[in-house]
N, C-alpha and C positions, 0 to 999 in steps of 0.2 A: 297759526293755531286758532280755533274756534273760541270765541268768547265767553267764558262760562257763564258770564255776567246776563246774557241774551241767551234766547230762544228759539227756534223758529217758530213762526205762531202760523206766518200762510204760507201759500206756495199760487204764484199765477199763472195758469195753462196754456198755451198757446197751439192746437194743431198736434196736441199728444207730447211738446215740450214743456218743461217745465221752463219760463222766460225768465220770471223774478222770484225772490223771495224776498219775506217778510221777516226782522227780526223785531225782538224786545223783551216787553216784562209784562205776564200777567199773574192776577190773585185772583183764585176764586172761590168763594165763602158759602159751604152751607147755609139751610134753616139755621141752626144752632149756634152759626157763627165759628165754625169748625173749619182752619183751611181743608178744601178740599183739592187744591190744585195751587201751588206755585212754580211758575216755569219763569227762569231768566232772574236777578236779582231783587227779591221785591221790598226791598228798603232802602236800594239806590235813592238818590234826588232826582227827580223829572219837578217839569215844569206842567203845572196842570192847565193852563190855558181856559179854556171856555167850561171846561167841567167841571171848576170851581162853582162856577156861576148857583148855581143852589145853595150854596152856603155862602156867597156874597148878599144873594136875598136874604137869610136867616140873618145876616149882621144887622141888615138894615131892618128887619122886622123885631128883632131883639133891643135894638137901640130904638123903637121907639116908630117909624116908619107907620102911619095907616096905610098899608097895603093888602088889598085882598084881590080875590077872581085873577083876574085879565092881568093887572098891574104887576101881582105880586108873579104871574106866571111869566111877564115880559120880563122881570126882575134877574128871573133865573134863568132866563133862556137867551137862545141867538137868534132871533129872528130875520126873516128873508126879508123885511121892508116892504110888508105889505099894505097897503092903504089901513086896514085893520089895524094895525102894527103900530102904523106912527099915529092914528089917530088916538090908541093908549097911551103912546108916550108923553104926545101934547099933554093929555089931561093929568098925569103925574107933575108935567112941569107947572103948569098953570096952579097947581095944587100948593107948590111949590112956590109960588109966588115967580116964578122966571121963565124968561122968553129962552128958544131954540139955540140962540148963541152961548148957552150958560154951560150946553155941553161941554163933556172936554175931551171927545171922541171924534177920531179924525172925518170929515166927508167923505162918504162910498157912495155907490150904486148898491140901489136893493138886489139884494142875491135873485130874488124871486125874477124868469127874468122877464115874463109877459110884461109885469111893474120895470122893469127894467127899460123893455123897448117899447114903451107909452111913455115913458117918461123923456128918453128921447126925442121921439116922434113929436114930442111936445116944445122940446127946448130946453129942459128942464135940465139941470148940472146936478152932480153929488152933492148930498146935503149931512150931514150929520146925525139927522134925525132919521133919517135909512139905515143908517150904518148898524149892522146884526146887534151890537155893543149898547146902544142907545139904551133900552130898558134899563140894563142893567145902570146907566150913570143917573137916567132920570130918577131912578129911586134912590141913587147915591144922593143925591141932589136933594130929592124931598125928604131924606134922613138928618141930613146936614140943616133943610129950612125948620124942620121940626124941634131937631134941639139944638136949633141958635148956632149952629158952628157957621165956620166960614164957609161960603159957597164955592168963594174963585180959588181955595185951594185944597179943594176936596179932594187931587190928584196926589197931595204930596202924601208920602207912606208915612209921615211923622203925622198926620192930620189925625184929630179924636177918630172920626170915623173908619179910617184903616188901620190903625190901632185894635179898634173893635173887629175889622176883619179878621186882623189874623188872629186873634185871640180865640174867635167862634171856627176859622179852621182847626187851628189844633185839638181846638176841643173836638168836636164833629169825628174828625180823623184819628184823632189818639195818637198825634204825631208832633213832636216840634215842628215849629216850619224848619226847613233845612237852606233856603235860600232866597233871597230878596233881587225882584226882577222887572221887569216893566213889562207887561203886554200889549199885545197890537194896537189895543184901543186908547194903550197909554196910563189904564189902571195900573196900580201896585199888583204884581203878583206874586204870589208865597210858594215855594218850591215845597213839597212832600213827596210822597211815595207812595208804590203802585197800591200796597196794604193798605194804607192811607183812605186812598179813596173809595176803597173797597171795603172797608171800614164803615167810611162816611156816607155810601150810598146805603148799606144796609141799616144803616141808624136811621138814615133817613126815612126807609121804605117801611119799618117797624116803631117808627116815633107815638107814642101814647095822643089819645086822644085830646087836644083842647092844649099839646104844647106847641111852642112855636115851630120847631121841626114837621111836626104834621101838618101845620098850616102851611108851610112851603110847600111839602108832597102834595098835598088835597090840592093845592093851587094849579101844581101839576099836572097830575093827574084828569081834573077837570076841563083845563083848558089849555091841550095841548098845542093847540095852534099857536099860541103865544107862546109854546115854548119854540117851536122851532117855524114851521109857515107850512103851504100846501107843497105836497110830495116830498114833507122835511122827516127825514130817517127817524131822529127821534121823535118828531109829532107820530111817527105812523105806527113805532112802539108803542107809545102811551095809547093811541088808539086803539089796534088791535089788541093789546093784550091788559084785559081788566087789571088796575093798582099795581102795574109796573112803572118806575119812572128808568129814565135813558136821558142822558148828555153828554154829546161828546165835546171834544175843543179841537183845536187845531194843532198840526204835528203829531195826528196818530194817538191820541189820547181820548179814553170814554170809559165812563161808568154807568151799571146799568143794574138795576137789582127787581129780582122780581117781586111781586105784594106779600108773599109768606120771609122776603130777608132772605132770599138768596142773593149774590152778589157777584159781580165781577167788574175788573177795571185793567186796565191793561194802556201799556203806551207802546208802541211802533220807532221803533229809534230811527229809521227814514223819514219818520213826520208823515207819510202819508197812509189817509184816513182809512182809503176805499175798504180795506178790509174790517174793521172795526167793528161796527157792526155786527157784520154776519157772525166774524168769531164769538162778541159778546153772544146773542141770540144762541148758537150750541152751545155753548157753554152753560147756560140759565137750562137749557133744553137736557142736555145732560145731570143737572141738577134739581130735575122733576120740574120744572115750569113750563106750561104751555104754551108755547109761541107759536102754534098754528091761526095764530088770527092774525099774527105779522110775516107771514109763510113768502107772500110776496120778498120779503128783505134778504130771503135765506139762500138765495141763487145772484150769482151775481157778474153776469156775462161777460165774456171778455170776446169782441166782434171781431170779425174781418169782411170788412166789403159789409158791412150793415147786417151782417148775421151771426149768431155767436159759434164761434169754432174754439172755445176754452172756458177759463172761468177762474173764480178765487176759492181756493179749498184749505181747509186746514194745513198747514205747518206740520213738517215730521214728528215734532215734539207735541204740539198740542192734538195733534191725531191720534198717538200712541195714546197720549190718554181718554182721549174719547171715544176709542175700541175700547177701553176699562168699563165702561159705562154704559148702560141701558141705550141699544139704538135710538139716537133722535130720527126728526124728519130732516129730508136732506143731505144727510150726511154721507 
């Protein structure tokens, strides 16, 4: 029997077949803040992964953190490990009073992957300071050097500073946390819900002038390269589409709201992302926001032999509802 708990949100074409489908949970929030759409259970507990990351910045900008531009946008984002990239993070840490080793973020390879294969060609091994997570601990780190806590156990969830985490997600989300976890990078993570963060992005994208929530967005917003890197999905939101912010995480999870407070968040219960995106994008699009300057993002090929014979399209369920609604593009 079909899970009523889930949805189908995509559907992947193959050659006139349907190959895969997509399930899960999405919210999505009028201007007003009015649901306009819930498909699949949206008060379940997920694990929000890398989409937190905006309001792990706001902990550490609320606790006290000088974080602005670049910094506070590496804060919130996953970056591809671009020379750009770790050249902000250095300067966080030095900020910080600590050397690269202070991380507490495993060694990767920078996603980005020209940086990737110069880095090789060079000799060069995984560093820490590459790894997409990096911003986000170096700012843990200069929050912790700022008001005196301990450094070397800024990871543990009992620590002042993550304490202050989850206290600034529930608030943000208007959710309890629902469950205490570890993430890839080894940070604390707080489980919530898909309303949660659909919640939390449209507070964020409607935050009042001169609060600390706007100064995360504005951070965003300005300098999207540090949120995500070049040909990075949510850099290319923020880009094209004036006073939108986008973040996704990993396991099929993204929030994305546009600059008047529209919203959407949704998680993929297969964990995989590929669709995310695009479905946030109709979604916003059907909710009156313009995302034709992110038009490139709204197709999304699926090839044979290096040519596309398919593609990722709406989900039975999220398709009936977007025949409900004013044609977008693409669709």
């Amino acid at each position: 029997m079909p899970d009523p708990s889930l949805a189908e949100l995509a559907a992947v074409t193959r050659s006139g077949l349907v190959e895969s489908r997509h399930l899960g949970t999405l919210v999505a929030l009028d201007a007003d803040g009015a649901v306009a759409l819930s498909l699949g259970d949206p008060d379940a507990t997920v694990l929000p992964r890398s989409t937190v990351k905006p309001f792990q910045a706001l902990a550490c900008l609320t606790a006290g953190a000088p974080l602005t531009g670049p910094e506070l946008a590496i804060a919130a984002g996953s970056h591809t490990g671009e020379d750009a990239h770790v050249q902000v993070v250095r300067t966080v840490l030095e900020r910080a009073g600590l050397a690269e080793d202070a991380l507490g973020c495993p060694a990767d390879w920078p996603a980005d992957e020209p940086t990737r294969h110069r880095l090789v060609a060079a000799g060069e091994g995984r560093a820490a300071v590459r790894m997409n997570c990096s911003g986000k601990h170096a700012a843990m780190l200069l929050t912790c050097a700022t008001n005196g806590w301990d450094t070397a156990t800024y990871l543990d969830p009992h620590h002042p500073l993550q304490q202050h985490v989850r206290a600034t997600l529930a608030e943000a989300t208007g959710q309890d946390v629902r469950h205490d976890a570890t993430d890839g990078c080894g940070a604390p993570l707080f489980g919530t819900t898909v309303r949660g963060l659909a919640t939390g992005f449209r507070r964020l994208a409607l935050a009042a002038p001169g609060t600390p929530a706007r100064t995360v967005a504005d951070a965003m917003r300005a300098h999207p390269f540090f949120v995500g890197g070049t040909g990075h999905p949510n850099s290319q939101v923020m880009d094209g589409i004036p006073g939108a912010l986008a973040k996704g995480g990993a396991e099929g999870v993204i929030g994305m709201a546009g600059p008047d407070g529209q919203a959407v968040a949704m998680k993929i219960v297969d964990g995989n992302s590929r669709a995310t995106t695009v479905l946030a994008l109709l979604v916003l699009s059907a909710l009156g926001v313009d995302v034709s300057g992110a038009a490139e993002l709204l197709v999304v090929p699926v090839l044979g032999g290096g040519r596309p014979v398919g593609g990722i399209v709406p989900g039975r369920d999220l398709a009936a509802w977007l025949d409900t609604r004013q044609p977008g593009p693409a669709r």
